[in-house]
Residue frames as qw, qx, qy, qz and C-alpha x, y, z in Angstrom:
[[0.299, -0.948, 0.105, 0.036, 6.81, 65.34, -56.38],
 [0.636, 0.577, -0.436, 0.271, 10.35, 65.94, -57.28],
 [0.795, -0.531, -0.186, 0.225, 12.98, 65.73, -54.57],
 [0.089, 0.962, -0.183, 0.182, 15.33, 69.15, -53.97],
 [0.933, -0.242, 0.253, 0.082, 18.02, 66.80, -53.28],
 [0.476, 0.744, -0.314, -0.348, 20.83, 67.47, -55.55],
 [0.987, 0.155, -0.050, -0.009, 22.28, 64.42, -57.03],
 [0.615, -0.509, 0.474, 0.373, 26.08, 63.22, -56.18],
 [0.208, 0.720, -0.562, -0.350, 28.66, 63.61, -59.35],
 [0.250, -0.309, 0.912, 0.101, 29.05, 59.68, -59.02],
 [0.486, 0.454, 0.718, -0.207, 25.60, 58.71, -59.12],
 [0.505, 0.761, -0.034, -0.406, 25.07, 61.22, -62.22],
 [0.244, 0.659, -0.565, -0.433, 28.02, 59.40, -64.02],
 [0.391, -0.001, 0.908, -0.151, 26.75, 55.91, -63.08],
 [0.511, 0.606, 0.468, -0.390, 23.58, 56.85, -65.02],
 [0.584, 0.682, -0.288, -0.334, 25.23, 57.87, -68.17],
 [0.013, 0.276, -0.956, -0.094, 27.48, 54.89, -68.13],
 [0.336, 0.198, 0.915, -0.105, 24.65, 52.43, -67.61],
 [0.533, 0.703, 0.239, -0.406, 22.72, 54.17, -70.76],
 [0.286, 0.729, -0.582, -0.219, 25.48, 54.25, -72.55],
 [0.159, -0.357, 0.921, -0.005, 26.50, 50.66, -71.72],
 [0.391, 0.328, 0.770, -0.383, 22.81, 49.23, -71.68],
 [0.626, 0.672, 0.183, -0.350, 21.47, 51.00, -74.89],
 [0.216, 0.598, -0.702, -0.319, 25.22, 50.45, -77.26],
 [0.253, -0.055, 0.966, -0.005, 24.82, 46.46, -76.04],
 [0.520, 0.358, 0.749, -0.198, 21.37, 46.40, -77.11],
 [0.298, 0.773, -0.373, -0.418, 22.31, 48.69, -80.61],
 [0.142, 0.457, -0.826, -0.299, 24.76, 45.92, -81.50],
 [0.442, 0.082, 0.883, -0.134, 22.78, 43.28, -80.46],
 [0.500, 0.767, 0.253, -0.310, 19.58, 44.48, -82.88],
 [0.274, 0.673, -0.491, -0.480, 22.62, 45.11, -85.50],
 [0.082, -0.398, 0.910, 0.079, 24.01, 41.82, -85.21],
 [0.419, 0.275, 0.834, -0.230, 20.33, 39.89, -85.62],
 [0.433, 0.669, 0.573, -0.191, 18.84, 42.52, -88.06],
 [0.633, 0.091, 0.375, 0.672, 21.36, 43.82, -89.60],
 [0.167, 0.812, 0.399, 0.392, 19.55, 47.43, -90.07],
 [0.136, -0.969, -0.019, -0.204, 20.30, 49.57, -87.03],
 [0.696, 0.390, -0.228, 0.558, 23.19, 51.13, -86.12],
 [0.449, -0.791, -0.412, 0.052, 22.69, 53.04, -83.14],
 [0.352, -0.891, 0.287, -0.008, 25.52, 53.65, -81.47],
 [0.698, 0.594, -0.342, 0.205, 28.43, 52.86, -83.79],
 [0.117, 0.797, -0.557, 0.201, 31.40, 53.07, -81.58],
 [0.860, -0.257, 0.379, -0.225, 30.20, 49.97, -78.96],
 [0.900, 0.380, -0.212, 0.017, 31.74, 47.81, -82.12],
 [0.240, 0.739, -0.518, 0.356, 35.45, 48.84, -80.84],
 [0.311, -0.525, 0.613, -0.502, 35.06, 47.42, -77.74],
 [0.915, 0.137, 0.238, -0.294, 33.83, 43.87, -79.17],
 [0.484, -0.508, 0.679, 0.217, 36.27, 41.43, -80.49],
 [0.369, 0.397, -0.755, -0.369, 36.38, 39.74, -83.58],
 [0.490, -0.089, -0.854, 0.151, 34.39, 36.25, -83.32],
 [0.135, -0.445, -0.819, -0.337, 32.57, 38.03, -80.62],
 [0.018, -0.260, -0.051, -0.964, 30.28, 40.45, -80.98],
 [0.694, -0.394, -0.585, -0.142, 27.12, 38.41, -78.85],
 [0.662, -0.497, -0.442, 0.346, 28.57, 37.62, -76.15],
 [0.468, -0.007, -0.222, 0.855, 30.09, 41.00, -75.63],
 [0.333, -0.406, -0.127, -0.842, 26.98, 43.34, -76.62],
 [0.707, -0.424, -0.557, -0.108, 25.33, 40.58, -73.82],
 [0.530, -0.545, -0.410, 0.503, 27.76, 41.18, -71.29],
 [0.019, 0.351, 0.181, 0.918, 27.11, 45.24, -71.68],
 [0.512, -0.490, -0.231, -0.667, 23.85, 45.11, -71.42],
 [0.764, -0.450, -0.348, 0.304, 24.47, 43.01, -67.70],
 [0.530, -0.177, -0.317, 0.766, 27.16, 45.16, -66.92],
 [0.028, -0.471, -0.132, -0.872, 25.17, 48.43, -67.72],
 [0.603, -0.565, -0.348, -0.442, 22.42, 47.26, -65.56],
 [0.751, -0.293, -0.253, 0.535, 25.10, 46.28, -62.48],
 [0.245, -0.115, -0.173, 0.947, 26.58, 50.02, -62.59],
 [0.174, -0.311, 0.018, -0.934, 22.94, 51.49, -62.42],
 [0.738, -0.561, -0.361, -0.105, 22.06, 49.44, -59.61],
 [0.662, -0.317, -0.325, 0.596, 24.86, 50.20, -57.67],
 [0.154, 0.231, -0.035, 0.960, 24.87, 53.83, -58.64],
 [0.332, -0.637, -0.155, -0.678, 21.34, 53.97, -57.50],
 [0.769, -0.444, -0.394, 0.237, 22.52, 52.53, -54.15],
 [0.396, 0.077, -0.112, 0.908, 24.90, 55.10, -54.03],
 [0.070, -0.411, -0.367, -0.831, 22.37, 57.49, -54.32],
 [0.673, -0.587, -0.349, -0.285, 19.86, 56.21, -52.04],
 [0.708, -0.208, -0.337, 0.585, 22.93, 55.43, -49.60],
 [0.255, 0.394, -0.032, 0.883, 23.40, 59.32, -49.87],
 [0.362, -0.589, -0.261, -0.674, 20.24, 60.68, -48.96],
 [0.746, -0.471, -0.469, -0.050, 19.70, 58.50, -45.88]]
């Protein structure tokens, strides 16, 4: 059953940030080990030189931190 709720503007841009953050980190990562895919090209920009690891790492942490807190938001709404 869906829920006729209509979602908050914040909570809807939390969610594309933490895809976006969560699937680019794990793109580079998968580039950087296997050298084949390329996913989401731009993530590279936002990685230093020397390193591209530890940065696609903390992404994929920080993606998952802004869509836990957006879904608190969310849930925080409703209530």
């Amino acid at each position: 059953m869906t829920s006729t709720t209509p979602k908050s503007p914040l909570a809807a841009v939390t969610g594309v940030l933490c895809f976006v953050l969560v699937v680019g980190g794990a793109s580079g990562l998968l580039h950087e080990w296997l050298g084949w895919i390329h996913f989401m090209g731009f993530v590279r920009f936002l990685a230093p030189d020397g390193y591209e690891i530890y940065s696609y790492i903390v992404m994929i942490a920080l993606g998952l931190a802004v869509g836990a807190a957006g879904d608190t938001l969310s849930r925080r709404g409703r209530g």
